[in-house]
DRENDO-1510 file (C-alpha; in Angstrom, 1 decimal, always signed):
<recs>
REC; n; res; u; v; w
REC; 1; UNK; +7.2; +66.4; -214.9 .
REC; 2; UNK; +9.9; +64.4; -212.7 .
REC; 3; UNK; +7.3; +63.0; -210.6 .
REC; 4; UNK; +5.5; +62.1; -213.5 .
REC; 5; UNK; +8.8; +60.2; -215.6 .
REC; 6; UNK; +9.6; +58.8; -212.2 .
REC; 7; UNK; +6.3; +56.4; -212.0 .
REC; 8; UNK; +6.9; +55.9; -215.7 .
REC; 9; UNK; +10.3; +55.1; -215.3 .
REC; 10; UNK; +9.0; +53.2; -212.0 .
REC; 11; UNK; +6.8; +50.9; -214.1 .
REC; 12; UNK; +8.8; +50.2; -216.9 .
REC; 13; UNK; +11.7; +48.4; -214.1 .
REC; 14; UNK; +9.4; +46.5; -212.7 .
REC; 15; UNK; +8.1; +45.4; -216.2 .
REC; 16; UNK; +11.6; +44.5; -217.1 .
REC; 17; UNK; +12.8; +42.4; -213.7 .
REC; 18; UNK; +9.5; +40.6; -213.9 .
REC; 19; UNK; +9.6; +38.8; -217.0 .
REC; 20; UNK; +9.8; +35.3; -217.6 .
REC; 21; UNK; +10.2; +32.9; -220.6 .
REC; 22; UNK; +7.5; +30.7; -222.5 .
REC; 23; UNK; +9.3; +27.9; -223.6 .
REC; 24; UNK; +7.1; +27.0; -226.4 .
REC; 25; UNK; +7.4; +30.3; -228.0 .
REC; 26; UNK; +10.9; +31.5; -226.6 .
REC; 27; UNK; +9.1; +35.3; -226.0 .
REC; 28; UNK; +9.2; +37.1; -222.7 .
REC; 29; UNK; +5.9; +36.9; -220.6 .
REC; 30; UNK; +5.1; +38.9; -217.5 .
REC; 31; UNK; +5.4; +37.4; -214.3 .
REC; 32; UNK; +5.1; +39.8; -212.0 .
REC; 33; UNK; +3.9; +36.8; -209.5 .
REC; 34; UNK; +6.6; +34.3; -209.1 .
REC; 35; UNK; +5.2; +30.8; -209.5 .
REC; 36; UNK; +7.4; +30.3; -205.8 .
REC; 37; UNK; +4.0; +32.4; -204.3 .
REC; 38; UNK; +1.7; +31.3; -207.2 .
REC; 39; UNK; +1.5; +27.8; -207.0 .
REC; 40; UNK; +1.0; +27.3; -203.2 .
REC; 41; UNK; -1.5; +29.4; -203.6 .
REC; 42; UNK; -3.5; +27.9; -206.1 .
REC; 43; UNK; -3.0; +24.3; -205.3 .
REC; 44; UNK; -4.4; +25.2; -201.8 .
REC; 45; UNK; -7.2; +26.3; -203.4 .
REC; 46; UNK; -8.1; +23.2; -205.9 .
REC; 47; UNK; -8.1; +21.4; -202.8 .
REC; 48; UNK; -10.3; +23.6; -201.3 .
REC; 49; UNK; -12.5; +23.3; -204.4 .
REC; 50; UNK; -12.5; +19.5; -204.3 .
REC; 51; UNK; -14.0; +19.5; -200.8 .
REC; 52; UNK; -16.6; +21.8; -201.8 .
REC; 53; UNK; -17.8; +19.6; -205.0 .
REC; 54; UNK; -18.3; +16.5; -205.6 .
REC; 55; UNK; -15.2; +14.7; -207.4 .
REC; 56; UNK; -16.1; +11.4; -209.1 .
REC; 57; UNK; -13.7; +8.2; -208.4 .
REC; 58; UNK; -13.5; +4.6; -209.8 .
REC; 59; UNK; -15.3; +5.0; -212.6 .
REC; 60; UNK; -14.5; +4.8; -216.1 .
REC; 61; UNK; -14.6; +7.7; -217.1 .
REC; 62; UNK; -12.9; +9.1; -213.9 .
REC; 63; UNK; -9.7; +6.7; -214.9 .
REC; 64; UNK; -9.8; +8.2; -218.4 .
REC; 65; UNK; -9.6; +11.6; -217.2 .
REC; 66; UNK; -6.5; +10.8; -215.1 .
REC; 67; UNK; -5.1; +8.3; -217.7 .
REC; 68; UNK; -5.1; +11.0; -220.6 .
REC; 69; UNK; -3.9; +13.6; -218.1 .
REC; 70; UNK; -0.9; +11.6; -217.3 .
REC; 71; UNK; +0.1; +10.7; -220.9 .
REC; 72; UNK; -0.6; +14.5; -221.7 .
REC; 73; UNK; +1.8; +15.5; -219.0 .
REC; 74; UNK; +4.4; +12.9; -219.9 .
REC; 75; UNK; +4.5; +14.1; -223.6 .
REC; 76; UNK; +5.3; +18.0; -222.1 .
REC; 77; UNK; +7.9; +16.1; -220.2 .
REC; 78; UNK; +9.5; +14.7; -223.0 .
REC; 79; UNK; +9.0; +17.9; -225.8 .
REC; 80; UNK; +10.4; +20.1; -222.9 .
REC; 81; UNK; +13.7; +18.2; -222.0 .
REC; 82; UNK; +13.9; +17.6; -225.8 .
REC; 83; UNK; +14.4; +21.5; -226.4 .
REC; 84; UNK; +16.5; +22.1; -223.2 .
REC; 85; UNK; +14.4; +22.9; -220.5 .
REC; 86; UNK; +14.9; +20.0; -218.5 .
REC; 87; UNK; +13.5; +20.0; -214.8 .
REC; 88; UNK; +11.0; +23.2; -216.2 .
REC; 89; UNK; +8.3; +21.0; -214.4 .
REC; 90; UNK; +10.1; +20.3; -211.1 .
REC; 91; UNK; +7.3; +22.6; -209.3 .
REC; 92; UNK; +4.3; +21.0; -211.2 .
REC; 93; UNK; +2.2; +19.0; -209.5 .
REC; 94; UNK; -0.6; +17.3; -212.0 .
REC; 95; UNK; -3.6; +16.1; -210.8 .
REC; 96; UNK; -6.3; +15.3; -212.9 .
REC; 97; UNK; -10.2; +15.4; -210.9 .
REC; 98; UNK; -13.9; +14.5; -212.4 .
REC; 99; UNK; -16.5; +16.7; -211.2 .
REC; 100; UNK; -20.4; +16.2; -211.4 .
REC; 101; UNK; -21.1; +18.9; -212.8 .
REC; 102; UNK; -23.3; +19.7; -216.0 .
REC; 103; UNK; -21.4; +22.8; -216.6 .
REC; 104; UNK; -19.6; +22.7; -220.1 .
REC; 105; UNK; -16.5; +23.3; -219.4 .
REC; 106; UNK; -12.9; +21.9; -218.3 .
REC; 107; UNK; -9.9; +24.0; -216.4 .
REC; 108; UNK; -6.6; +23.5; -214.8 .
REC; 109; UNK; -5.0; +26.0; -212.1 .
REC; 110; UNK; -1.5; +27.0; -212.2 .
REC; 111; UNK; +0.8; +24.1; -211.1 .
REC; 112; UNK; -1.0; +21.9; -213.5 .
REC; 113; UNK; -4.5; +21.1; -211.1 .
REC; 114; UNK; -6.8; +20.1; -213.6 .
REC; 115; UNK; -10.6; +20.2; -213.7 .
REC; 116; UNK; -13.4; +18.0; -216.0 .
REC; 117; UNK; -16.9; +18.5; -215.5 .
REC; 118; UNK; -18.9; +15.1; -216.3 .
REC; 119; UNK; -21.1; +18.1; -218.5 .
REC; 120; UNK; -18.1; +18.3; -221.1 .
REC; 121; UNK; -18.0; +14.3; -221.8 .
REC; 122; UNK; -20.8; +13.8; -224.1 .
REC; 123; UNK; -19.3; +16.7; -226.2 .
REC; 124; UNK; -15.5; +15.4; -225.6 .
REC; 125; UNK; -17.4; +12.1; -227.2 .
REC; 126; UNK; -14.2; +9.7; -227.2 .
REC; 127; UNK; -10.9; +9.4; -225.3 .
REC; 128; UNK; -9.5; +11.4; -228.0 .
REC; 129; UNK; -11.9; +14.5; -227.9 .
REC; 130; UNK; -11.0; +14.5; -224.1 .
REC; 131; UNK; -7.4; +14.7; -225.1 .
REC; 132; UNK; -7.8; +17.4; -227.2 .
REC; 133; UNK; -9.7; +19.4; -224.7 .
REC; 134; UNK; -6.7; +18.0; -221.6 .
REC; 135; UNK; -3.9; +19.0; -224.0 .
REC; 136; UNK; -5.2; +22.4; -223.9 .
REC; 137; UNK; -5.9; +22.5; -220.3 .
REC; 138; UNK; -2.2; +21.2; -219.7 .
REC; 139; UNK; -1.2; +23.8; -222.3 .
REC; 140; UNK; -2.3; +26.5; -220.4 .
REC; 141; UNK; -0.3; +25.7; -217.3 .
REC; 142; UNK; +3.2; +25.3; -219.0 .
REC; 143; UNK; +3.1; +28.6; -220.5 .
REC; 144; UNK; +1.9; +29.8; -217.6 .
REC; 145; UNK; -1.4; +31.9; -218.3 .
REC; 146; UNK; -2.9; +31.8; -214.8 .
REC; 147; UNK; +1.0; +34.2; -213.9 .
REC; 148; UNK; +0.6; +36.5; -216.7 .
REC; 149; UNK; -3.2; +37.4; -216.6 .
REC; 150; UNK; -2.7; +38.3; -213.2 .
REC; 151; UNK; +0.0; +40.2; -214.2 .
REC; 152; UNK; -1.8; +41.8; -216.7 .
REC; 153; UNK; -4.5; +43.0; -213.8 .
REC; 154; UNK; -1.6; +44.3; -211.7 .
REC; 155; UNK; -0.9; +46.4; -214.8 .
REC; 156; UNK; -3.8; +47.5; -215.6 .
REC; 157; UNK; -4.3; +48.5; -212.2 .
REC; 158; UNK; -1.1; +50.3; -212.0 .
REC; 159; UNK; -2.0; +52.3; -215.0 .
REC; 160; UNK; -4.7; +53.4; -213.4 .
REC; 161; UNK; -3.7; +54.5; -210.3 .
REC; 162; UNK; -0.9; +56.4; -212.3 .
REC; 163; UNK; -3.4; +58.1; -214.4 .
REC; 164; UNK; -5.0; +59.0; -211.2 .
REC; 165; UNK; -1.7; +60.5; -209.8 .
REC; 166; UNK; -0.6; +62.5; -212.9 .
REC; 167; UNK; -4.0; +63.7; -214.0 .
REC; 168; UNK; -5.1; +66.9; -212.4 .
REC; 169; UNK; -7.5; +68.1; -214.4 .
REC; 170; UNK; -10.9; +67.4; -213.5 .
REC; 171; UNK; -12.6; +66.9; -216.5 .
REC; 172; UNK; -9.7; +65.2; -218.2 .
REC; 173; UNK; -9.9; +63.0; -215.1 .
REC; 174; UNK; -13.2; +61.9; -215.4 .
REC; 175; UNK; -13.0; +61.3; -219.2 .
REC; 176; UNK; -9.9; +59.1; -218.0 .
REC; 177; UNK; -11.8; +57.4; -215.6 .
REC; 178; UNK; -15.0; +56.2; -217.6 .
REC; 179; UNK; -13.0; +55.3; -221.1 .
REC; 180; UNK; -9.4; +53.9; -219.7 .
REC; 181; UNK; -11.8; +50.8; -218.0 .
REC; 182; UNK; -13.6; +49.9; -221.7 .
REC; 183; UNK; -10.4; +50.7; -223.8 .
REC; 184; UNK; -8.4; +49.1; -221.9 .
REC; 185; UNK; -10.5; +45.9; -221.6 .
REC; 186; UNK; -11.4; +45.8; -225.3 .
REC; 187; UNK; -8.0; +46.7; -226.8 .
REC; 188; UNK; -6.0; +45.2; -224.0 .
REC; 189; UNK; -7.3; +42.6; -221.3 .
REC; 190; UNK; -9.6; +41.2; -224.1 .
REC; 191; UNK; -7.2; +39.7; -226.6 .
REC; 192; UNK; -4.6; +39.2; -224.3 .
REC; 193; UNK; -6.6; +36.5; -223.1 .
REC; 194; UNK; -7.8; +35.6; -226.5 .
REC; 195; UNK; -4.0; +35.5; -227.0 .
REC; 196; UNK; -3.9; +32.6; -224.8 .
REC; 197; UNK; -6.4; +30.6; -225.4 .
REC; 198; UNK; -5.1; +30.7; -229.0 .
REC; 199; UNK; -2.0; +29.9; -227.8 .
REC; 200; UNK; -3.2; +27.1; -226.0 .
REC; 201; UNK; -5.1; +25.4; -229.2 .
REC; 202; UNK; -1.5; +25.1; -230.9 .
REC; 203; UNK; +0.4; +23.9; -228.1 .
REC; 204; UNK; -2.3; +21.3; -226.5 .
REC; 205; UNK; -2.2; +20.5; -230.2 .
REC; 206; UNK; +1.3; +19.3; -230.3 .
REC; 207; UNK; +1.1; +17.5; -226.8 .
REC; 208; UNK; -1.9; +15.2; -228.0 .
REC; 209; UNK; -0.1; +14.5; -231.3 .
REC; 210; UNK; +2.9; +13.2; -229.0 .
REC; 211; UNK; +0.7; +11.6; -226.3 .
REC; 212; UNK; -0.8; +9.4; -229.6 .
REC; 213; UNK; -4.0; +11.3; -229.8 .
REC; 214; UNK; -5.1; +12.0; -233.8 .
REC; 215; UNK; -4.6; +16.3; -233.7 .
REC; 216; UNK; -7.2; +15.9; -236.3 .
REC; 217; UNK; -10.0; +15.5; -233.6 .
REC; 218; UNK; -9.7; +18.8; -232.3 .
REC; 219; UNK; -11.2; +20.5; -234.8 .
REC; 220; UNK; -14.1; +17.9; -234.5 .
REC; 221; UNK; -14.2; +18.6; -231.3 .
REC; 222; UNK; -15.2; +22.4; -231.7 .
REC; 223; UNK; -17.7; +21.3; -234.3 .
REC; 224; UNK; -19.5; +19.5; -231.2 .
REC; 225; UNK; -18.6; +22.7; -229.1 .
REC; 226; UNK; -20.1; +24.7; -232.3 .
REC; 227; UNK; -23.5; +22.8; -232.4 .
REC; 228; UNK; -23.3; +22.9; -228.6 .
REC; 229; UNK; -23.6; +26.6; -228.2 .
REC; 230; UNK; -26.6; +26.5; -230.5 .
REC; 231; UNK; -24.4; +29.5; -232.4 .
REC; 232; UNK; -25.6; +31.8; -229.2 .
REC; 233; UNK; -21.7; +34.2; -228.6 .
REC; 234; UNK; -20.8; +37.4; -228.0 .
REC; 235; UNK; -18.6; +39.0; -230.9 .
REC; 236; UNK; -15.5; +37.8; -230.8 .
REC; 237; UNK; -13.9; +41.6; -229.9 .
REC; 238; UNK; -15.6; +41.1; -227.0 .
REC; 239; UNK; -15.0; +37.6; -225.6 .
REC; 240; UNK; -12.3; +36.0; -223.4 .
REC; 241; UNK; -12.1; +33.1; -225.6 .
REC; 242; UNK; -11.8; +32.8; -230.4 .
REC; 243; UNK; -14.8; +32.1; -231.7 .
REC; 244; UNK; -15.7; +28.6; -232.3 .
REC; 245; UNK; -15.0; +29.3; -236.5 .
REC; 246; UNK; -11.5; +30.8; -235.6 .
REC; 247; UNK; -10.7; +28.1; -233.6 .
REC; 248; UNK; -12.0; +25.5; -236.3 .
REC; 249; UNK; -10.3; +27.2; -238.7 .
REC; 250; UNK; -6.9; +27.3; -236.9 .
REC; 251; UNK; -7.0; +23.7; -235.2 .
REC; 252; UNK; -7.3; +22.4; -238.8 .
REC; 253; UNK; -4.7; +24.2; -240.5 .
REC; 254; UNK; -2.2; +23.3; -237.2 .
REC; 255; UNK; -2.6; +19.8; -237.3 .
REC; 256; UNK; +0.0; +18.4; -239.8 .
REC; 257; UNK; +1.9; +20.4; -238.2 .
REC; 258; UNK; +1.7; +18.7; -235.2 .
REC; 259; UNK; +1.8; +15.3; -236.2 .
REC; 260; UNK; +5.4; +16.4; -238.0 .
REC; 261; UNK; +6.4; +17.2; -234.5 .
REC; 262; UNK; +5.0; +13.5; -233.2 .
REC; 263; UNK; +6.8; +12.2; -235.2 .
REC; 264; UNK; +10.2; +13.7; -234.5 .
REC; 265; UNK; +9.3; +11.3; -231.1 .
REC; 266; UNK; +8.6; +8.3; -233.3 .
REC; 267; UNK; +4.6; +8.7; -233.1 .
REC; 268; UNK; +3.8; +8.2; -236.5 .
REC; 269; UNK; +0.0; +6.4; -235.8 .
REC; 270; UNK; -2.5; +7.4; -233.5 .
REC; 271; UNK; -4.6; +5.2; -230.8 .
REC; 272; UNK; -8.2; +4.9; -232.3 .
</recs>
């Protein structure tokens, strides 16, 4: 029983010491992975990554890409020092890369090394859509998601190897074994991340309005990413991500919201 409170006891300190704070939402986030280790680690991997593919340069749509990245970035700047956290990006390093690529998708790397696939533009349609998309890319990196998920997997992990350790039984160890790996996906890993991406909707949100974007595209957006799916997902209990409706849904009702925060920065129009 000792041995058992002590791994308990064991988890729940490190839990506590490795906590950090999401500025946007003032709550406690795990961070068992300081972004000291983290970020060297993953910038050296983007540029690994943009060796192995090929990154597009000069071109139109390569400049937007880096131009909307920039004024993104700048906007975190200024909503950050606005509510007190002031040098919060000293350690970010954006940089903002086209990819050929048909793959739909977009995705930044903790540190703020962002990813577009050319596949995403014809959806993204305007400088706008690809704002919307880039605010929520960017979004993901200040609250640091890329820190907590693998967090989250040290947990997990931990759990299980203390399940392991307490557990002598051998039939109440197997039954451990094959459900703790489902349950704790589905009712844990599962809309933790959905969590996020939510998360990252709302704030990417707010940084478009302030960049000059119209918030009101976003939900447009996901109408293109709607039709673009063909209606062909995975129930939303089960995915990583809200389902294209949820996300309509929420993007919509969010966006005066965030043009009321624009315009505590004097942005009171948007660029067309």
């Amino acid at each position: 029983m000792k041995f058992k409170l002590s791994i308990i006891t064991s988890l729940a300190v490190v839990f506590f010491f490795s906590c950090a704070t999401n500025p946007f939402t003032g709550n406690k986030t795990m961070a068992f992975v300081p972004n000291s280790q983290l970020f060297p680690t993953a910038f050296a991997q983007y540029d690994q990554f943009l060796t192995e593919n090929k990154v597009v340069n000069g071109t139109k749509d390569a400049e937007m890409i880096k131009r909307v990245g920039q004024r993104i970035a700048v906007a975190a700047e200024r909503w950050l020092n606005a509510n007190g956290y002031q040098g919060y990006l000293k350690d970010y390093k954006w940089e903002y890369n086209l990819v050929d690529d048909k793959t739909v998708n977009a995705w930044c790397m903790p540190g703020g090394k962002i990813v577009f696939y050319t596949g995403i533009l014809p959806i993204a349609a305007n400088e706008t859509g690809v704002a919307a998309i880039m605010g929520h890319e960017v979004a993901h990196a200040l609250a640091n998601h890329g820190q907590q998920r693998m967090s989250a997997a040290y947990l997990q992990a931990g759990i299980a190897i203390a399940g392991n350790v307490v557990i002598k039984d051998e039939q109440s160890l197997n039954i451990f074994n094959q459900s703790y790996g489902i349950a704790s996906n589905v009712g844990g890993m599962l809309p933790f991340s959905r969590s996020h991406e939510t998360q990252a909707d709302e704030i990417g949100l707010r940084l478009m309005a302030i960049a000059g974007y119209n918030p009101d595209e976003a939900a447009e957006l996901w109408k293109r990413m709607k039709a673009n799916s063909g209606g062909q997902a995975p129930p939303e209990f089960l995915s990583t991500h809200p389902s294209n409706d949820t996300r309509i849904a929420n993007l919509t009702k969010w966006a005066p919201e965030a043009k009321k925060e624009a315009a505590k920065f004097g942005i009171t129009s948007f660029r067309e």
